[in-house]
N, CA, C and O atoms as a Maestro MAE file, in Angstrom:
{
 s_m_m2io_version
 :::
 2.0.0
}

f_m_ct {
 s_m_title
 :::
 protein
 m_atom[268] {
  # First column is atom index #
  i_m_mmod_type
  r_m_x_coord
  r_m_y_coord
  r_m_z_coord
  i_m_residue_number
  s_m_chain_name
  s_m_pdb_residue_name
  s_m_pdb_atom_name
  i_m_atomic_number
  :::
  1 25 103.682 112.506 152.996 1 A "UNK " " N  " 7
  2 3 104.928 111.835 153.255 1 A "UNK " " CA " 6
  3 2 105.956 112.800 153.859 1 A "UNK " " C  " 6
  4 15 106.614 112.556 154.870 1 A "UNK " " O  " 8
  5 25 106.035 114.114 153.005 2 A "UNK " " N  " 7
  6 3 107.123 115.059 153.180 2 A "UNK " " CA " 6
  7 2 106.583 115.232 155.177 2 A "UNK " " C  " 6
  8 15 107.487 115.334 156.005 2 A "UNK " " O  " 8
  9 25 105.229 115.235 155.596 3 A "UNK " " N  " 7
  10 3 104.906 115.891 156.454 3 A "UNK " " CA " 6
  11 2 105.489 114.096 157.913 3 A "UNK " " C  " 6
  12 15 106.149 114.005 158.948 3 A "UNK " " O  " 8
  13 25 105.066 113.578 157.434 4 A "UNK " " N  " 7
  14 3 105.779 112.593 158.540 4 A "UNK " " CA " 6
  15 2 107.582 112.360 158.212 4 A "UNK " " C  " 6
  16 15 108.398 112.304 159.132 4 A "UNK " " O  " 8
  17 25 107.819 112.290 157.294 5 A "UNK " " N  " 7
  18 3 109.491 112.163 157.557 5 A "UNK " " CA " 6
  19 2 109.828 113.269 158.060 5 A "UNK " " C  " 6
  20 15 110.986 113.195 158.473 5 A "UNK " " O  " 8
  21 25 109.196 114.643 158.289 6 A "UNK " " N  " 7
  22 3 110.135 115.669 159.182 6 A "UNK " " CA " 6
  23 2 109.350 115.663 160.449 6 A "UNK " " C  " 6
  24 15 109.611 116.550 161.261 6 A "UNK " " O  " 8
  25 25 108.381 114.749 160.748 7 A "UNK " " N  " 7
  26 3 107.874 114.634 162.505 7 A "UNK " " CA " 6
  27 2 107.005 115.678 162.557 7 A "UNK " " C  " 6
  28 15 106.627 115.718 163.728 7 A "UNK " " O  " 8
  29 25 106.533 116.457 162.002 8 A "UNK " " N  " 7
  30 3 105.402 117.294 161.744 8 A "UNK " " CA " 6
  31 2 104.205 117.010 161.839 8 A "UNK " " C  " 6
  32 15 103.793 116.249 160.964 8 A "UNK " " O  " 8
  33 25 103.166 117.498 162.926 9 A "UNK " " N  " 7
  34 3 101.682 116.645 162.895 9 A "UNK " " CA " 6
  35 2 100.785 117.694 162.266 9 A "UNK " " C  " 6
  36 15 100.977 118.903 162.131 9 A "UNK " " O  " 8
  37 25 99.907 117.046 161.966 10 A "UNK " " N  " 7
  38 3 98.851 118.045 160.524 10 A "UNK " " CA " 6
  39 2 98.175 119.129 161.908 10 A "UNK " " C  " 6
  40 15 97.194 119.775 161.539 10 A "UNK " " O  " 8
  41 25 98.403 119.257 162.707 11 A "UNK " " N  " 7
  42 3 98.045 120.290 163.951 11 A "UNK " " CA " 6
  43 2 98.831 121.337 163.478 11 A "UNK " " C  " 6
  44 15 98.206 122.370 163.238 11 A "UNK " " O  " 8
  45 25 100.334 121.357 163.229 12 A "UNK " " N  " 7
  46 3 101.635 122.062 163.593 12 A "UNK " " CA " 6
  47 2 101.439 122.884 162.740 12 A "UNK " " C  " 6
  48 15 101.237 124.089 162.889 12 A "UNK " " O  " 8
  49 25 101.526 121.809 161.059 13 A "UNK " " N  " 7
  50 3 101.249 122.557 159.869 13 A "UNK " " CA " 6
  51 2 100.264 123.195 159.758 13 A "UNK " " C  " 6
  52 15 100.442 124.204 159.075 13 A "UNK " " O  " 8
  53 25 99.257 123.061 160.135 14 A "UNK " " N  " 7
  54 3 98.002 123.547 159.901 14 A "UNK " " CA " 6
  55 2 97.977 125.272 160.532 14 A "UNK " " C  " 6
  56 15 97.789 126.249 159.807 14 A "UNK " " O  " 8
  57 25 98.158 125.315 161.681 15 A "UNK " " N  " 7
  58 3 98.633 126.424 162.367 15 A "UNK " " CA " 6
  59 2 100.047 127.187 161.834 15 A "UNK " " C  " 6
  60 15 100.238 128.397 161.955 15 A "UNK " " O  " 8
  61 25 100.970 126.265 161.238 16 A "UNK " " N  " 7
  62 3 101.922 126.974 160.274 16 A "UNK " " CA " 6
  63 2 101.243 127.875 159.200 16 A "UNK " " C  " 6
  64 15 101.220 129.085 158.978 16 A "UNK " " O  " 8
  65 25 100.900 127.173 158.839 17 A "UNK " " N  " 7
  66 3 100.668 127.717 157.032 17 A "UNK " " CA " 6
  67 2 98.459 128.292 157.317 17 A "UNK " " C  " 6
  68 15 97.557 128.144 156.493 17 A "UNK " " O  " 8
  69 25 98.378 128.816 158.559 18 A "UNK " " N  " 7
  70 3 96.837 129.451 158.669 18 A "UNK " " CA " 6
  71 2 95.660 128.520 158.130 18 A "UNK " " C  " 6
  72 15 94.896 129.076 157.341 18 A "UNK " " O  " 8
  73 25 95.353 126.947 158.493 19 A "UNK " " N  " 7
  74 3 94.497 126.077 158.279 19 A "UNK " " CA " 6
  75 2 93.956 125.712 159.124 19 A "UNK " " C  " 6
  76 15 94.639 125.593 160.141 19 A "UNK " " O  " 8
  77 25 92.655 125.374 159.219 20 A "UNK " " N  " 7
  78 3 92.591 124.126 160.299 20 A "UNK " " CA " 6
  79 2 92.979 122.781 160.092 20 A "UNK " " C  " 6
  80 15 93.098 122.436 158.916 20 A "UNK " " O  " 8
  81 25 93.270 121.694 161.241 21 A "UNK " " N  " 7
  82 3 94.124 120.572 161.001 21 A "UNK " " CA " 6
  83 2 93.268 120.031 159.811 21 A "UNK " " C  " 6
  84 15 93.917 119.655 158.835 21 A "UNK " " O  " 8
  85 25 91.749 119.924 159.738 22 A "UNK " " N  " 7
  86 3 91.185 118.902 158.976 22 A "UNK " " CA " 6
  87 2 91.252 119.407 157.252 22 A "UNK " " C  " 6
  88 15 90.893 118.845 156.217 22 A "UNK " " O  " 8
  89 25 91.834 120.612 157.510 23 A "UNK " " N  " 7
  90 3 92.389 120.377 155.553 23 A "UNK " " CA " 6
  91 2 93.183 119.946 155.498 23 A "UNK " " C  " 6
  92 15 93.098 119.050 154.658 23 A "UNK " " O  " 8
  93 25 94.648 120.027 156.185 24 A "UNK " " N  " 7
  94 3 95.507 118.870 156.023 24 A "UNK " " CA " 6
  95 2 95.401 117.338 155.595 24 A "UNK " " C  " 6
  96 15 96.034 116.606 154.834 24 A "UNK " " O  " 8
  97 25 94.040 117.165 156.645 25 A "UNK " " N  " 7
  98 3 93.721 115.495 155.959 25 A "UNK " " CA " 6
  99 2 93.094 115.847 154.485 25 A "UNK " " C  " 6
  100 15 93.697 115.483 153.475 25 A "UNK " " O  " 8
  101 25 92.096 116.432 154.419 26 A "UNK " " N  " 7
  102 3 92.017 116.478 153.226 26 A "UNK " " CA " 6
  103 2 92.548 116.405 151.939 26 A "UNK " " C  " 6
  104 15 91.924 115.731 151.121 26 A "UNK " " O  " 8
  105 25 93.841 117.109 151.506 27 A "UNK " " N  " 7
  106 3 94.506 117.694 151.300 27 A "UNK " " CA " 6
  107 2 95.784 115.979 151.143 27 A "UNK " " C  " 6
  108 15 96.257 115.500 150.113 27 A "UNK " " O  " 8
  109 25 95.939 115.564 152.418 28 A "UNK " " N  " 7
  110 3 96.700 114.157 151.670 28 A "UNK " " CA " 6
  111 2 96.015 113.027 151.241 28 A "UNK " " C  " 6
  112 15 96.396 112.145 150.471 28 A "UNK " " O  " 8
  113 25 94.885 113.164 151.870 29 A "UNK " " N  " 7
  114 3 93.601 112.217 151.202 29 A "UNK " " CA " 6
  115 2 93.292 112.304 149.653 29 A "UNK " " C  " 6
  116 15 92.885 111.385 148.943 29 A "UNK " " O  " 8
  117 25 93.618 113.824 149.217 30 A "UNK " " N  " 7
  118 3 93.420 113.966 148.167 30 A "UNK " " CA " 6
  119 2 91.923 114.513 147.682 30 A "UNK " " C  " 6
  120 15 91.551 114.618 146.513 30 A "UNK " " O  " 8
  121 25 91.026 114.892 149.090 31 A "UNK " " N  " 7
  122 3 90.381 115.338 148.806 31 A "UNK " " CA " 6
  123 2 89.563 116.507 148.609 31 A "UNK " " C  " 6
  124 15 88.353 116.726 148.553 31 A "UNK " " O  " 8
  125 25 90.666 117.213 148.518 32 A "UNK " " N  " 7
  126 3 90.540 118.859 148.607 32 A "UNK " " CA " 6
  127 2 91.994 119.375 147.863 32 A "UNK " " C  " 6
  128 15 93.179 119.303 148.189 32 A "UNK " " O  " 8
  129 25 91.502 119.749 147.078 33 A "UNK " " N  " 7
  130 3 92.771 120.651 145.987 33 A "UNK " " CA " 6
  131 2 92.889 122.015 147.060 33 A "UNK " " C  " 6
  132 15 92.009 122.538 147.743 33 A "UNK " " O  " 8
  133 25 94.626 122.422 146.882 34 A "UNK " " N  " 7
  134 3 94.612 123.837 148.019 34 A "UNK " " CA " 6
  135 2 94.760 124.766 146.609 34 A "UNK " " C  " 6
  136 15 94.871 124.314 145.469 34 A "UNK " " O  " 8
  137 25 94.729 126.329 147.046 35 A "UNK " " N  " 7
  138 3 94.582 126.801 146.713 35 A "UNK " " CA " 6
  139 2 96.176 127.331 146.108 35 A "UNK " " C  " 6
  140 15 97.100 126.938 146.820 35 A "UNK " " O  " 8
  141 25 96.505 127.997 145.139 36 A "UNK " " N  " 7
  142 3 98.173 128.521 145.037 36 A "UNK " " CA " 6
  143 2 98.240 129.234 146.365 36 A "UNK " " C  " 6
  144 15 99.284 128.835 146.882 36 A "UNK " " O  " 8
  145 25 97.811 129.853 146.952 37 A "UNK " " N  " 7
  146 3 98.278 130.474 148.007 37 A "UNK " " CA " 6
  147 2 98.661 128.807 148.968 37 A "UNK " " C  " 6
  148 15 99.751 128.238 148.913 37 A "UNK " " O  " 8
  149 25 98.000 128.541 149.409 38 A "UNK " " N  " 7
  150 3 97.930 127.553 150.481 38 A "UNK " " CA " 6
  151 2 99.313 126.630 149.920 38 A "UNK " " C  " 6
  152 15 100.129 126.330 150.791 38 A "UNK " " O  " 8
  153 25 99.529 126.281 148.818 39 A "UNK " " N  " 7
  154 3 100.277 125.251 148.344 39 A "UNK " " CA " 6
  155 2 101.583 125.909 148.287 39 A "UNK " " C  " 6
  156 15 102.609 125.239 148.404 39 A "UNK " " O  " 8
  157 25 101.619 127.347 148.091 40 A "UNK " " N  " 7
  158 3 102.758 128.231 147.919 40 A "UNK " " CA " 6
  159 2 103.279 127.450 149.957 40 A "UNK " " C  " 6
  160 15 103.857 126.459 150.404 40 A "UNK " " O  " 8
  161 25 102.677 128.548 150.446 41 A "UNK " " N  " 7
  162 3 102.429 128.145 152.038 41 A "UNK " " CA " 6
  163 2 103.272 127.271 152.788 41 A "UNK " " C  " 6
  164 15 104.186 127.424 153.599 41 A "UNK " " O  " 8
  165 25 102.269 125.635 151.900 42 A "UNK " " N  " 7
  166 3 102.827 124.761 152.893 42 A "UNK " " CA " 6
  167 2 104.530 124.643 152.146 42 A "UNK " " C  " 6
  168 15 105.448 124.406 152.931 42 A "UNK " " O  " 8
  169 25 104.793 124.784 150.948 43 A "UNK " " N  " 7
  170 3 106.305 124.833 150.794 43 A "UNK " " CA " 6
  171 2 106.720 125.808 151.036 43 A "UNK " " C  " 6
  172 15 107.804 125.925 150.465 43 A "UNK " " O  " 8
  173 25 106.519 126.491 151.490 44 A "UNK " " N  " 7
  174 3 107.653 127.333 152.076 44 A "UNK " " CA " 6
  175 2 107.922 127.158 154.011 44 A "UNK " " C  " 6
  176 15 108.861 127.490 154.733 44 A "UNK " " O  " 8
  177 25 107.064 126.723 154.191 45 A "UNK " " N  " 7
  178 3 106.828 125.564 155.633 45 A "UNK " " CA " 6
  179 2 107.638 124.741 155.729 45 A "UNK " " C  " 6
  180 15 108.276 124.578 156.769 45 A "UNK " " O  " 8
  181 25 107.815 123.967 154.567 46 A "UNK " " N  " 7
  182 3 108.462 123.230 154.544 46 A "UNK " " CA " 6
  183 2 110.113 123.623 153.902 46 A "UNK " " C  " 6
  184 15 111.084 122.880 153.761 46 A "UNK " " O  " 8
  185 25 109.957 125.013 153.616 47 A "UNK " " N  " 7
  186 3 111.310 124.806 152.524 47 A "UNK " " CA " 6
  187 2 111.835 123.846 151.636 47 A "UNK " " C  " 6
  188 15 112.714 123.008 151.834 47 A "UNK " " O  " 8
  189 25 110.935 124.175 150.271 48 A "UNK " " N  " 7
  190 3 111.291 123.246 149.373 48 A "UNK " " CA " 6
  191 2 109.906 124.029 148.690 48 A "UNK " " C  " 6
  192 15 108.910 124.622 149.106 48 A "UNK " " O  " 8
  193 25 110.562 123.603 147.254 49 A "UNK " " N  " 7
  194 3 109.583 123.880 145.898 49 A "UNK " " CA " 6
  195 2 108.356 122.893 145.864 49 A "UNK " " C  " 6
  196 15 108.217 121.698 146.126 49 A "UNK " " O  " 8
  197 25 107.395 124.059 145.362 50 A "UNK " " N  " 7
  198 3 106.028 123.380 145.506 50 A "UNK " " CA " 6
  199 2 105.956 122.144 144.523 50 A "UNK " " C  " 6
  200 15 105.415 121.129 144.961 50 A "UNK " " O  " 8
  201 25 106.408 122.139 143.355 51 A "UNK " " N  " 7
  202 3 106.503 120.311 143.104 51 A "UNK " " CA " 6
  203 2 106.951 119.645 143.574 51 A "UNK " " C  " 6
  204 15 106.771 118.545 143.052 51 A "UNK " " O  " 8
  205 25 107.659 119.618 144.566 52 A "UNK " " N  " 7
  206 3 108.274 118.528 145.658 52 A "UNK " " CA " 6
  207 2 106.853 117.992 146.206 52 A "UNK " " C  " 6
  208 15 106.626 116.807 146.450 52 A "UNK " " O  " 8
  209 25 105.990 118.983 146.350 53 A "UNK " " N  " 7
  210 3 104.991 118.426 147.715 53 A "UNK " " CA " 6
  211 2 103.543 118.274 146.393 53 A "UNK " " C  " 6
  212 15 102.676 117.445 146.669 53 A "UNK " " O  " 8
  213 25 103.372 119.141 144.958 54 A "UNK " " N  " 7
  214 3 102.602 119.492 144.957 54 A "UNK " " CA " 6
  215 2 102.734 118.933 143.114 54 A "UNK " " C  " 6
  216 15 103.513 119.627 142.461 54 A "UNK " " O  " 8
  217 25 101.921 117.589 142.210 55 A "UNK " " N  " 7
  218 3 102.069 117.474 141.082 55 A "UNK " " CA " 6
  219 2 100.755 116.846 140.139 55 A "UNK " " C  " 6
  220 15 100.164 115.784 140.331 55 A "UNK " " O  " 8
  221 25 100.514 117.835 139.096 56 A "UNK " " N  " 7
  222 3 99.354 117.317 138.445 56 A "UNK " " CA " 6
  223 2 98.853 115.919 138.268 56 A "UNK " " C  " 6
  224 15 97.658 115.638 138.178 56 A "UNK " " O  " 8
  225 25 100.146 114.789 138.211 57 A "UNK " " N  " 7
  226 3 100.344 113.809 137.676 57 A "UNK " " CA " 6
  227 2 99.897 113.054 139.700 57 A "UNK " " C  " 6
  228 15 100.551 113.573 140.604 57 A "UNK " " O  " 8
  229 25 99.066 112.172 140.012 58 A "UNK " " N  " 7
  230 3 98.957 111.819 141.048 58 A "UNK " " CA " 6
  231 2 100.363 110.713 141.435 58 A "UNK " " C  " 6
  232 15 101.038 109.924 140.774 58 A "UNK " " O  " 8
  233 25 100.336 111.292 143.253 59 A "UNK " " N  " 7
  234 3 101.845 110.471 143.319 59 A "UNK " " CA " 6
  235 2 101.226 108.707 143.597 59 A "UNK " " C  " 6
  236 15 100.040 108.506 143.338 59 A "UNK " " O  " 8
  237 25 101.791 107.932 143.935 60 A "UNK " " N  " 7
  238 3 101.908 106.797 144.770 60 A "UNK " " CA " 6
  239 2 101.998 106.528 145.765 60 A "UNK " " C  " 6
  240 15 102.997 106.817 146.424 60 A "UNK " " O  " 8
  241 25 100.834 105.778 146.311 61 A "UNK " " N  " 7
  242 3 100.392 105.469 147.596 61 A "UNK " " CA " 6
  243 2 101.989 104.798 147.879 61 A "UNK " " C  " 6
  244 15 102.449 103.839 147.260 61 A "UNK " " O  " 8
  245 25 102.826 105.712 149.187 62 A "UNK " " N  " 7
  246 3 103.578 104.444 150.317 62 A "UNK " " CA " 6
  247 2 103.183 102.820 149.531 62 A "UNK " " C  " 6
  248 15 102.103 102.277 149.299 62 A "UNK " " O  " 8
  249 25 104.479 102.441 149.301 63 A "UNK " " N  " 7
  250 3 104.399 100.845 149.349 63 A "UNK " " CA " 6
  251 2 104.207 100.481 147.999 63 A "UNK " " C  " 6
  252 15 104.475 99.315 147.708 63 A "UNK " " O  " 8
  253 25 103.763 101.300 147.041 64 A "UNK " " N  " 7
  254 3 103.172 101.008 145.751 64 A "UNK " " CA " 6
  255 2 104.312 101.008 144.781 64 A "UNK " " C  " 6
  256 15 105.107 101.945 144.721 64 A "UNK " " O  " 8
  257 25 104.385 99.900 143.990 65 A "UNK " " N  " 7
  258 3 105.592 99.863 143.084 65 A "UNK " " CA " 6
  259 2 105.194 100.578 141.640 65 A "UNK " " C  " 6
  260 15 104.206 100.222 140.996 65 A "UNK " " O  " 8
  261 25 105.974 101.493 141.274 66 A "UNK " " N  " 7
  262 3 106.097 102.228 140.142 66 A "UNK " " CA " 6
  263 2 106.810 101.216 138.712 66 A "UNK " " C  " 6
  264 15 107.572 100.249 138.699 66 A "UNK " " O  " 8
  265 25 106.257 101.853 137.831 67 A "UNK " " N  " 7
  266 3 106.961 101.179 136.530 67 A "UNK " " CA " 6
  267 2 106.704 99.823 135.955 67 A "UNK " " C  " 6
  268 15 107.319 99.449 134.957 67 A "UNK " " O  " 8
  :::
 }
 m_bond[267] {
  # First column is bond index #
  i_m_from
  i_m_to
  i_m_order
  :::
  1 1 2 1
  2 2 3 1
  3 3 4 2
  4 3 5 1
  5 5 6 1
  6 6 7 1
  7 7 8 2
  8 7 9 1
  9 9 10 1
  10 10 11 1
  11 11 12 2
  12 11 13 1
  13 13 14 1
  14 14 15 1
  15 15 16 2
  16 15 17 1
  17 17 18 1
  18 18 19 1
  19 19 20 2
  20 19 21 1
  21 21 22 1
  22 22 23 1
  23 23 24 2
  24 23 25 1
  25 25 26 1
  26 26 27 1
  27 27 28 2
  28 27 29 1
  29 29 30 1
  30 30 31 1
  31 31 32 2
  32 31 33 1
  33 33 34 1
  34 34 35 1
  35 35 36 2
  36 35 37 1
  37 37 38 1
  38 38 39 1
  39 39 40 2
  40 39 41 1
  41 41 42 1
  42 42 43 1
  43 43 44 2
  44 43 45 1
  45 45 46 1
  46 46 47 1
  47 47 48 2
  48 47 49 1
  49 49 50 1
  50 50 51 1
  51 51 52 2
  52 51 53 1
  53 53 54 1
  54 54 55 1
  55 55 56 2
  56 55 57 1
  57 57 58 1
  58 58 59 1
  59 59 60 2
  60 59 61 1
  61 61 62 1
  62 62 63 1
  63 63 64 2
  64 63 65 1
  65 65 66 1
  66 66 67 1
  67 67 68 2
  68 67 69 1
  69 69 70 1
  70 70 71 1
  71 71 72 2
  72 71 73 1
  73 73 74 1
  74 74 75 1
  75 75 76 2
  76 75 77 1
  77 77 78 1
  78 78 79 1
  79 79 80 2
  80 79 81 1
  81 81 82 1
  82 82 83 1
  83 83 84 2
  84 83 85 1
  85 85 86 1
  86 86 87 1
  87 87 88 2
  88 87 89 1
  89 89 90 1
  90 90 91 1
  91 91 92 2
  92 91 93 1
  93 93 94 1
  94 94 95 1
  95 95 96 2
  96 95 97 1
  97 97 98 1
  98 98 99 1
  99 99 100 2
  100 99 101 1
  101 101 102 1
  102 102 103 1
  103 103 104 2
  104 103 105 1
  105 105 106 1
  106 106 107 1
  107 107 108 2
  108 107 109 1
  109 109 110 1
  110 110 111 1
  111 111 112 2
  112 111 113 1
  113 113 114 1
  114 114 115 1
  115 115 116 2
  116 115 117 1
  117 117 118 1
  118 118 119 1
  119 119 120 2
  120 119 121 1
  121 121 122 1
  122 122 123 1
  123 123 124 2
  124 123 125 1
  125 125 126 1
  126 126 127 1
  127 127 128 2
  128 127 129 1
  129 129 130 1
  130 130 131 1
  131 131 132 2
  132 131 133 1
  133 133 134 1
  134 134 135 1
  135 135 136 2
  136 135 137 1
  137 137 138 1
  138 138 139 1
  139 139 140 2
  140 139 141 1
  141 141 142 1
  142 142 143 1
  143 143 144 2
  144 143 145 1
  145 145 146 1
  146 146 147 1
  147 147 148 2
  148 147 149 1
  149 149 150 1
  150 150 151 1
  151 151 152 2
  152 151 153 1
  153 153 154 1
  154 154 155 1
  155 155 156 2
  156 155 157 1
  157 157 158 1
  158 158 159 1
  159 159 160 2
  160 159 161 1
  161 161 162 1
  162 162 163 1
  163 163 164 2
  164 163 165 1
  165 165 166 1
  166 166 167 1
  167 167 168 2
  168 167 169 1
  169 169 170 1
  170 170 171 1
  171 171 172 2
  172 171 173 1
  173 173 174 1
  174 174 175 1
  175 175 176 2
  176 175 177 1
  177 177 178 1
  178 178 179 1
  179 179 180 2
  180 179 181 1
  181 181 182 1
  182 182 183 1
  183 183 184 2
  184 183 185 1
  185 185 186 1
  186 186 187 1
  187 187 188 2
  188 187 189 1
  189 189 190 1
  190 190 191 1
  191 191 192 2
  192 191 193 1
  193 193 194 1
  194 194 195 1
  195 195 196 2
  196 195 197 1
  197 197 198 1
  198 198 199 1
  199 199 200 2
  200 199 201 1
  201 201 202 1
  202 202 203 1
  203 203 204 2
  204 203 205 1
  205 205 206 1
  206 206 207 1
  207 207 208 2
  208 207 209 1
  209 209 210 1
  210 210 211 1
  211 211 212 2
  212 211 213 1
  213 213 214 1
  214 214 215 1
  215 215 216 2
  216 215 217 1
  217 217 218 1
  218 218 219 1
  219 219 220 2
  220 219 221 1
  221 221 222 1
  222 222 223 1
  223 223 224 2
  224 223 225 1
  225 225 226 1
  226 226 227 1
  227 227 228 2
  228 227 229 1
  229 229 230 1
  230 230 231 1
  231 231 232 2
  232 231 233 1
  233 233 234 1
  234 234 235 1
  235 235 236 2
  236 235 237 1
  237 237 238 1
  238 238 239 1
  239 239 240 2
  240 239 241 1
  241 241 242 1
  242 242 243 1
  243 243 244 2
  244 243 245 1
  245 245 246 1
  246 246 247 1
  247 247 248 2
  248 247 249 1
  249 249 250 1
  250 250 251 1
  251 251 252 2
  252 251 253 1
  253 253 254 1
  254 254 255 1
  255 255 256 2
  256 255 257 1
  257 257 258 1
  258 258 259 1
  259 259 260 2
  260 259 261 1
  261 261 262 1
  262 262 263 1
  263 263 264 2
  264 263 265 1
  265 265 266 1
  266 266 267 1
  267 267 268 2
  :::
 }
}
């Protein structure tokens, strides 16, 4: 989410933070845990704390009502 509301394509980041694009998909797919380095990485890419982008507790799919 964080990576489309700032217009960022998983190319940009990927080459930001030393990945290739296809962990990015992974990675919001949910199917690849990053590493603390990598997760350190992409927040600081992004500027902002790694629980912003990064939480044990799985987030909610876009569109999905909470509570």
């Amino acid at each position: 989410m964080l990576r489309a509301e700032r217009g960022v394509s998983r190319r940009e980041l990927a080459d930001g933070v030393g990945v290739h694009y296809q962990t990015i998909g992974y990675l919001e797919r949910g199917e690849f845990s990053p590493s603390l380095h990598l997760a350190l990485s992409i927040a600081a890419f992004f500027d902002v704390p790694a629980e912003v982008i990064f939480s044990l507790e799985p987030f909610p799919r876009l569109g999905e009502q909470t509570g």
